[in-house]
C-alpha positions, 0 to 999 in steps of 0.5 A, spaced: 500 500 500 502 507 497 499 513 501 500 521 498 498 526 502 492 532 498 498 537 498 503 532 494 496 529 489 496 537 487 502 539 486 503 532 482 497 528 480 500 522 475 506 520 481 499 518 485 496 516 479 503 511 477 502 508 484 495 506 483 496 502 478 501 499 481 497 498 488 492 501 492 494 507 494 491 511 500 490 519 500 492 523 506 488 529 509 492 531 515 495 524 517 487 521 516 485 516 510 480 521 506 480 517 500 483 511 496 486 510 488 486 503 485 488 503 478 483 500 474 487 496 470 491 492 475 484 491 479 481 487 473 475 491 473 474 493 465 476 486 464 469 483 468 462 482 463 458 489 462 463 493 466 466 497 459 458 499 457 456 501 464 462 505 464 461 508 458 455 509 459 455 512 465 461 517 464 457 519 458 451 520 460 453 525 466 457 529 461 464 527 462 466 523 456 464 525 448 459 520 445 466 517 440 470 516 447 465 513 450 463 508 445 471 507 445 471 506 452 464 501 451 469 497 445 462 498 441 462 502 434 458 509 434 451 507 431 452 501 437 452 505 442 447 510 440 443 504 440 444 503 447 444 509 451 437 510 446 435 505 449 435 507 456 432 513 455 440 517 455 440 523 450 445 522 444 443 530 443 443 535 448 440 541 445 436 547 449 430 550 445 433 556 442 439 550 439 435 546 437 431 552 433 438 555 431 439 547 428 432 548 425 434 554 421 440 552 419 436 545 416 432 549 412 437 553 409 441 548 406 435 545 404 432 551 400 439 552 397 440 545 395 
């Protein structure tokens, strides 16, 4: 087992990031355990059933993975995943009324000019 403290996380990240993919390691917040780093990889989390999807998904859906790295991360092609996050209700498109208004202009002027 590693431990870093928060300060030495700050100021470098990746060293505790290395020392996670070799063995837990444990943050430290003023000599107390805060939290704990495991390396996913080492852990063999990814490699279990339905882990890369759920994953995917879930990074996907909350905004912190681009619909292209998501489906990369799910080992899916694009239209796959789209299929997927559709069918638990996820948009794949998050747009605000004016957007989508804006978007809509945009679709007739392309059609009326071609």
């Amino acid at each position: 087992m590693e431990a870093v403290n928060v300060s030495s996380l700050k100021n470098n990240p990746s060293e505790a990031l290395r020392l996670a993919r070799r063995d837990v390691v444990v943050v430290m917040n003023r000599n107390t355990p805060d939290a704990l780093m495991v390396g996913i990889e080492s852990a063999g989390v990814l490699r279990e059933k339905g882990v890369r999807p759920a994953l995917a998904t879930a990074l996907f859906r909350d905004g912190h993975l681009s619909l292209v790295r998501a489906a990369r991360l799910a080992e899916m092609s694009v239209s796959q995943f789209v299929s997927h996050v559709s069918r638990l209700g996820i948009p794949v498109v998050k747009l605000d009324g004016a957007e989508a208004e804006q978007d809509m202009d945009t679709l007739d002027e392309w059609l009326a000019s071609s």
